[in-house]
C-alpha positions in Angstrom: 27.3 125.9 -33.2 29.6 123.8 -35.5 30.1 121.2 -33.2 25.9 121.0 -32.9 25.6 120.8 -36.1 28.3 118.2 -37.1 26.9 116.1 -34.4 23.2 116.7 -35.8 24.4 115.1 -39.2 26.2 112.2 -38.0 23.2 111.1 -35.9 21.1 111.2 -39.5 24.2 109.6 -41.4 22.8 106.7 -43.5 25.5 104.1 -43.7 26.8 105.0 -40.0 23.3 103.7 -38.8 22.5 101.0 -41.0 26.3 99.7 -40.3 25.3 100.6 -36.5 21.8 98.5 -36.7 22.9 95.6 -38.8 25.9 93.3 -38.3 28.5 91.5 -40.7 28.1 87.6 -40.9 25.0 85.3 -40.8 22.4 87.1 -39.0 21.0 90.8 -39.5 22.0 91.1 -35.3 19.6 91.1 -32.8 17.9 94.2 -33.5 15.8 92.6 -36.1 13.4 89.7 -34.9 14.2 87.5 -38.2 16.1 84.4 -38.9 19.5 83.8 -39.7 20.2 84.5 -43.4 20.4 81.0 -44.3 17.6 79.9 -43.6 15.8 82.9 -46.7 15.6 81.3 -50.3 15.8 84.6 -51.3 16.4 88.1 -50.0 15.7 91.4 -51.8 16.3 95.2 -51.5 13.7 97.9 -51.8 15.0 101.2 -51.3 13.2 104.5 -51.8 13.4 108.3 -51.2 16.2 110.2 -51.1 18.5 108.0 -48.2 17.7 104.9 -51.2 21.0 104.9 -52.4 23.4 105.5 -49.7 21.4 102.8 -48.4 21.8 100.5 -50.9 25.4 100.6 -51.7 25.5 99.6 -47.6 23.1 96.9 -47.4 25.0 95.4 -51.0 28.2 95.8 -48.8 26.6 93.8 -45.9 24.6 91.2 -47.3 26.8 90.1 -50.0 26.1 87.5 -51.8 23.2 86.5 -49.4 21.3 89.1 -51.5 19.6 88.4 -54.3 18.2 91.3 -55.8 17.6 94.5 -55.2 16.4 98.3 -56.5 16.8 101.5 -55.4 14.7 104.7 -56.6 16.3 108.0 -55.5 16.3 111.6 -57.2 20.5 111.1 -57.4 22.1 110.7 -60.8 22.5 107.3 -61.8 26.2 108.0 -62.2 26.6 108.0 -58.1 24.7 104.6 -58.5 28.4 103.2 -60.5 29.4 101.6 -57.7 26.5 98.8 -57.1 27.0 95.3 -58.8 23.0 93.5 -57.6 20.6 96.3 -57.0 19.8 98.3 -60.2 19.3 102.2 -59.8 16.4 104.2 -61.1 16.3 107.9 -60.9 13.3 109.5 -60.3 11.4 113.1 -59.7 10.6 114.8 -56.8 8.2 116.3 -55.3 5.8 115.2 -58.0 5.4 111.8 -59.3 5.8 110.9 -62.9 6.2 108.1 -65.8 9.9 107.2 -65.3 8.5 107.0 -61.0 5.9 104.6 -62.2 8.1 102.7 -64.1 10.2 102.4 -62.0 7.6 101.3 -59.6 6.3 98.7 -61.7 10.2 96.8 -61.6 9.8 96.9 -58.2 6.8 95.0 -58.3 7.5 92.7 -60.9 10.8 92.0 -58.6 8.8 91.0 -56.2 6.2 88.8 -57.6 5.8 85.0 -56.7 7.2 85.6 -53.1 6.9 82.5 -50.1 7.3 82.5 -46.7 11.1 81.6 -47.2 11.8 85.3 -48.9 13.1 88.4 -47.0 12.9 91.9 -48.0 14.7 94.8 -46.9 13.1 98.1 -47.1 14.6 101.3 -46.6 11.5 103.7 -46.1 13.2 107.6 -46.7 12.0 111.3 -47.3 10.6 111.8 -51.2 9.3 108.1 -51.3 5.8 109.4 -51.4 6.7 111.1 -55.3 8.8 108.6 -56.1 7.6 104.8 -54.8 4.3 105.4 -57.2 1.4 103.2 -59.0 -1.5 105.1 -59.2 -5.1 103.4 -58.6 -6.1 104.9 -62.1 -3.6 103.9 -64.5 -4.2 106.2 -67.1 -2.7 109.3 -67.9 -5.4 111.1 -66.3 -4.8 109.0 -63.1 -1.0 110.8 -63.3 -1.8 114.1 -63.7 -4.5 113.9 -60.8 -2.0 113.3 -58.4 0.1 115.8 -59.7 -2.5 118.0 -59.6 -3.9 117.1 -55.9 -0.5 117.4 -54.4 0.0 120.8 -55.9 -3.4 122.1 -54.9 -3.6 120.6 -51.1 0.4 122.0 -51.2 -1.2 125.7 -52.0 -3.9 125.8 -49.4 -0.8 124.9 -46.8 -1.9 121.3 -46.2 0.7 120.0 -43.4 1.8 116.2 -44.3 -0.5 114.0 -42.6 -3.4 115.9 -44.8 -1.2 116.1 -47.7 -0.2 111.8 -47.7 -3.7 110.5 -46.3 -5.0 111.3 -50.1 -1.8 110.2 -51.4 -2.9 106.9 -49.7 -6.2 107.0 -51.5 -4.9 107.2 -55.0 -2.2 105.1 -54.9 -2.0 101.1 -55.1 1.3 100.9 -52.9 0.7 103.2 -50.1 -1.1 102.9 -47.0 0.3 99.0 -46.5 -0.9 98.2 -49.9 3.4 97.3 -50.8 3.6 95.1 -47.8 0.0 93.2 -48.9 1.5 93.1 -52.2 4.8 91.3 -50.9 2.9 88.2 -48.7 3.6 85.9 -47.5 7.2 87.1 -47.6 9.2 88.3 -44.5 9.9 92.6 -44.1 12.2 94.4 -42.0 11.4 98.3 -42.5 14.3 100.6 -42.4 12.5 103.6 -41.6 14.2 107.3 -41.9 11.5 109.6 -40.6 11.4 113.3 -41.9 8.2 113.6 -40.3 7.5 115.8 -37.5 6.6 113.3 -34.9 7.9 110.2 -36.1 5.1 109.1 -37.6 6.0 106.4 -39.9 2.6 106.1 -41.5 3.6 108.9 -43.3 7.0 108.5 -44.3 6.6 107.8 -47.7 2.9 107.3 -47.2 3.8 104.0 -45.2 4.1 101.5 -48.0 5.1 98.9 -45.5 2.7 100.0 -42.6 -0.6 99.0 -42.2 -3.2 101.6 -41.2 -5.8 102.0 -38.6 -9.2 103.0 -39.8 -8.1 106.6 -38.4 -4.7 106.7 -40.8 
């Protein structure tokens, strides 16, 4: 049973598969469909939900000084973030959003703004995003507290995820694909750790990055 289970967490290990999928020098290896790293003006880090920044300290690692910026929003203390020199660490809430989560948001957007076809960013998509990676359609306070309150209320009446992150989607400006609309015409590799039954990576994190049918 041990064994089972030691073998269960090294297959969800965060830097054992980003070190697995990504390789040391010029190119991200030939699991990712991108050009060599030289050829990107600029390359960024997103990371979000609670693999963020495990992630993070990994991709700084591997990219080097090919990376540019970065930022990572996790619910871990920011003193387990002491260890990162480019990407800057916000800690957020979980499971329900809040102001420091928006905030936080917002530096991921203004990190991103002014993008061309010569910038890359790296997104690692984890568990939690969807409370934390937040910028809700109504900006007010009220617009806060009504996600707070629709993700308690669907979370009472036993609302499984899909039903739970589809109105997620609706109130949010960076779910649903709305991130990756945000970030053209830049290029995006999604790193995508799914704790959704099913593999659905719509709904990890309400799928910032992934563009919905009319069904999603």
């Amino acid at each position: 049973a041990l064994e089972i289970l030691e073998v269960g967490l090294e297959a969800i290990d965060t830097e054992k598969i980003l070190r697995k999928a990504f390789s040391q020098g010029e190119t991200l290896g030939n699991f990712f469909k991108v050009s060599p790293l030289k050829d990107f003006e600029r390359i960024f880090f997103v990371g979000i939900g609670k693999c963020a920044l495990d992630g993070a300290k990994v991709i700084e690692d591997i990219l080097g000084d090919y990376l540019t910026d970065g930022i990572a929003l996790d619910v871990k203390s920011v003193a387990e973030a002491s260890g990162l020199k480019k990407i800057k660490y916000f800690a957020g809430t979980h499971p329900y959003p809040s102001e420091q989560n928006i905030e936080a948001t917002k530096q991921i957007l203004k990190m991103v703004e002014n993008l061309t076809e010569k910038d890359l960013i790296i997104c690692l998509i984890s568990g939690g995003g969807s409370s934390l990676f937040e910028l809700p359609v109504d900006m007010s306070r009220t617009g806060l507290d009504t996600l707070i309150e629709k993700t308690k209320e669907l979370t009472a009446k036993g609302a499984d995820i899909y039903e739970l992150n589809k109105v997620r989607k609706s109130l949010s400006q960076v779910k649903g694909g709305k991130f990756a609309k945000l970030c053209e015409p830049a290029q995006i590799i999604s790193l995508i750790f799914s704790d959704v039954l099913g593999n659905d990576i719509s709904m990890v994190a309400s799928g910032p990055t992934f563009f919905p049918s009319p069904s999603q």
